[in-house]
VOBA-1610 file (N, C-alpha, C; in pm, whole numbers, padded with zeros to 5 digits, always signed):
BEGIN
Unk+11833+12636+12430Unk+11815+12687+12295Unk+11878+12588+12197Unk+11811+12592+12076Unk+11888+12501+11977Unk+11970+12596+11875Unk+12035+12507+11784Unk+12083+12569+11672Unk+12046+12479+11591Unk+11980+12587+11462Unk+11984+12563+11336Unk+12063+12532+11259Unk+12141+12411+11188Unk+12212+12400+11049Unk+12193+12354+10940Unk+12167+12446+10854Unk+12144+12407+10693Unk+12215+12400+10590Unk+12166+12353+10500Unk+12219+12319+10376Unk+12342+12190+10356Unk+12285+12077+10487Unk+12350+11968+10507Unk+12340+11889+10395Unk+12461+11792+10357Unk+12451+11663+10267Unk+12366+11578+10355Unk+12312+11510+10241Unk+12185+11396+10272Unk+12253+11281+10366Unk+12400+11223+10312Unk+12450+11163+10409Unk+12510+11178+10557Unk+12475+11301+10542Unk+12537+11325+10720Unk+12490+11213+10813Unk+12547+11206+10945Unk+12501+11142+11043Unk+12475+11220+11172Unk+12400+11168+11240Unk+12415+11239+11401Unk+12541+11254+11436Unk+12610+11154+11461Unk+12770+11164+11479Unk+12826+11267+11386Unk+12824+11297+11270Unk+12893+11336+11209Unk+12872+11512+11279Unk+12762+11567+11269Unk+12736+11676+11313Unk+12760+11708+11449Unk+12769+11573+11520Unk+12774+11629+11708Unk+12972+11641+11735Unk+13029+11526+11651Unk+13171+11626+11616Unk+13226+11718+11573Unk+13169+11745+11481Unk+13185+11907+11405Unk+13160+12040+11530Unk+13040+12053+11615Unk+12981+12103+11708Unk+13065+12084+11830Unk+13117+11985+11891Unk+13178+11899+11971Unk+13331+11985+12019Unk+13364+12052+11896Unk+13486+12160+11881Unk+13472+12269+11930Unk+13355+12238+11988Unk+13271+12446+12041Unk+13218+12455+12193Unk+13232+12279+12237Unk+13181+12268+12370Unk+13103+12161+12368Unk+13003+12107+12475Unk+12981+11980+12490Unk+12850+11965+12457Unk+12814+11875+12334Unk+12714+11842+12258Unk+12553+11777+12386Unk+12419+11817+12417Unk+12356+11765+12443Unk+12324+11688+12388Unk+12224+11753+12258Unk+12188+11660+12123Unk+12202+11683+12022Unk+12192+11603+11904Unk+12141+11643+11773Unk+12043+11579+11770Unk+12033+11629+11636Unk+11894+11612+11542Unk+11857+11565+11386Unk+11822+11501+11311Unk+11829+11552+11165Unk+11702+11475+11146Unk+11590+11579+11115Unk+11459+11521+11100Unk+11490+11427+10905Unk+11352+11366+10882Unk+11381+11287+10799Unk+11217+11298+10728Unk+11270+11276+10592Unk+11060+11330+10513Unk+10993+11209+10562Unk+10852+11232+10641Unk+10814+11102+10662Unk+10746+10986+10548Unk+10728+11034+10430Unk+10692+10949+10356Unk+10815+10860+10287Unk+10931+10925+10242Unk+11040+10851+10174Unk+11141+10776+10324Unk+11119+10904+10413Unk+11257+10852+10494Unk+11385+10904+10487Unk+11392+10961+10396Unk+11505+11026+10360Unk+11543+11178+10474Unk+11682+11195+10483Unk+11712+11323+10548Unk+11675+11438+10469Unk+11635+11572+10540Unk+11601+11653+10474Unk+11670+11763+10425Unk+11777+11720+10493Unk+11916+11846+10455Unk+11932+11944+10570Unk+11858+11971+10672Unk+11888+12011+10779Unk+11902+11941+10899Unk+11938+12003+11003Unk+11928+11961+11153Unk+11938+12045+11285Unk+11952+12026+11364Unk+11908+12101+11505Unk+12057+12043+11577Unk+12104+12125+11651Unk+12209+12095+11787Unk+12144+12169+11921Unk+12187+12076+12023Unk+12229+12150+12181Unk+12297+12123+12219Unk+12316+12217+12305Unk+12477+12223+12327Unk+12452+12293+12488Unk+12526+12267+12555Unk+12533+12302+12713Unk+12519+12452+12796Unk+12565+12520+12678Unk+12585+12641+12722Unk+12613+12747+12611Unk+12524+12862+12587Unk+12451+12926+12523Unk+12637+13039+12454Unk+12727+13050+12533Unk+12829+13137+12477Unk+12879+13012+12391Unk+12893+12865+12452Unk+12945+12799+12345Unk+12854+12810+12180Unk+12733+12842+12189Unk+12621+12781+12095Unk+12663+12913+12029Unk+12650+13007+12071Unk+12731+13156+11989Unk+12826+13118+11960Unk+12928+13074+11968Unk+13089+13028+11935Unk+13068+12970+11805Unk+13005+12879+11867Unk+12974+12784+11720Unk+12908+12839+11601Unk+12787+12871+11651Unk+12731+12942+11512Unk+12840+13072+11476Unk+12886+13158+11508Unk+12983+13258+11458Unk+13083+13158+11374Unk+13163+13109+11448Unk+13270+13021+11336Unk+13227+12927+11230Unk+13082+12831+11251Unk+13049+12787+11147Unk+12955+12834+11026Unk+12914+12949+11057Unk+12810+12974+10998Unk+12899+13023+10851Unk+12876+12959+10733Unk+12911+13006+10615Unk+13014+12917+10562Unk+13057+12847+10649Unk+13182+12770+10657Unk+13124+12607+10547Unk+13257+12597+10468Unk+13210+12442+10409Unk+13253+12361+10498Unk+13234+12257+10465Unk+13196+12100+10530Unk+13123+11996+10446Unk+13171+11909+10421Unk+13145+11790+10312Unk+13083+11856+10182Unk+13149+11984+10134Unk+13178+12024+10004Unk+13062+12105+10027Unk+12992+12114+10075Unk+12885+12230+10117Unk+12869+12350+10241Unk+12836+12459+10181Unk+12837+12575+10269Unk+12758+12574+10374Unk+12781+12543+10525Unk+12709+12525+10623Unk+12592+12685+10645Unk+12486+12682+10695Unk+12394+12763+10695Unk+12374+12765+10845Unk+12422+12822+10981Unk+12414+12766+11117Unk+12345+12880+11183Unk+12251+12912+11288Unk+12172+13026+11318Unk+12127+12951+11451Unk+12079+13074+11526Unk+12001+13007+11665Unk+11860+12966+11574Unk+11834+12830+11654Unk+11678+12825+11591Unk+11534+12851+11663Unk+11449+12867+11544Unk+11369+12935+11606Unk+11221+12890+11639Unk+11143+12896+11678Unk+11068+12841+11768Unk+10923+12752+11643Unk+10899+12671+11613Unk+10825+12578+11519Unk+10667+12683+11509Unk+10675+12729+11361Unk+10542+12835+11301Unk+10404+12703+11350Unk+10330+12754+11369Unk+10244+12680+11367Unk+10114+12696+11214Unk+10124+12603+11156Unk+10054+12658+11024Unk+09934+12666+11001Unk+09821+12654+11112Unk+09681+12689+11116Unk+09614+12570+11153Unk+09651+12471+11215Unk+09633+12321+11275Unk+09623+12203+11159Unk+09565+12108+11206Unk+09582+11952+11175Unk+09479+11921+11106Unk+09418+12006+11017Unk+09255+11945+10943Unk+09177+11983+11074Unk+09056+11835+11056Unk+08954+11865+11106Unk+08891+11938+11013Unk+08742+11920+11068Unk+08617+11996+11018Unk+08559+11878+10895Unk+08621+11791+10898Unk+08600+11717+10809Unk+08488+11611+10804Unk+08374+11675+10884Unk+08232+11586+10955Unk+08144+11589+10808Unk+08030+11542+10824Unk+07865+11516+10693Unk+07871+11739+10736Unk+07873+11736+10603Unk+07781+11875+10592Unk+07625+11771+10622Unk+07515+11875+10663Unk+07369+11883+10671Unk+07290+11959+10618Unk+07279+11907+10514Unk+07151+12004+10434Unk+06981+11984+10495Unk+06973+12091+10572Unk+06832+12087+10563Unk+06746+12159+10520Unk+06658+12105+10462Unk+06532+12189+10367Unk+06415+12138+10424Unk+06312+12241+10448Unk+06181+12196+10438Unk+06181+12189+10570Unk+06030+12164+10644Unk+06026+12186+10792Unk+06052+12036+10834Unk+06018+12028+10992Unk+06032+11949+11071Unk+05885+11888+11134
//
């Protein structure tokens, strides 16, 4: 399972978040996706963590908690909405009139 944390500063780092987490038990991964057109961080990120009472630990004590002057937002996360696919359909319409 992952955890959700929001309302991160833009400068965070991976490091920065897998120490913070790191205090709760032993970090698999992080995460901090980034907008793909600028590049920029998006203010959130994702943790794993080894073991699911630590990942409760953590989110209970951090959740609400500041950290680099901002109120951490921390939750189990939850599984990616899917928003109705990728386009497509995007072929020649065919108008036909008149016989064959």
């Amino acid at each position: 399972m992952s955890i959700y944390v929001g309302n991160l500063p833009y400068e965070v780092t991976e490091a920065d978040l897998s120490a913070v987490f790191a205090d709760y038990g032993s970090v698999q991964r992080t995460h901090l996706p980034t907008d793909r057109e600028t590049g920029r961080k998006r203010g959130f990120g994702f943790v794993e963590m080894n073991d699911e009472a630590e990942e409760d630990k953590a989110i209970e004590e951090l959740d609400g908690a500041e950290w680099m002057g901002r109120t951490l937002r921390v939750n189990k996360a939850r599984p990616r909405q899917s928003n109705g696919g990728g386009g497509g359909g995007g072929g020649r319409q065919r108008n036909f009139s008149g016989s064959y």
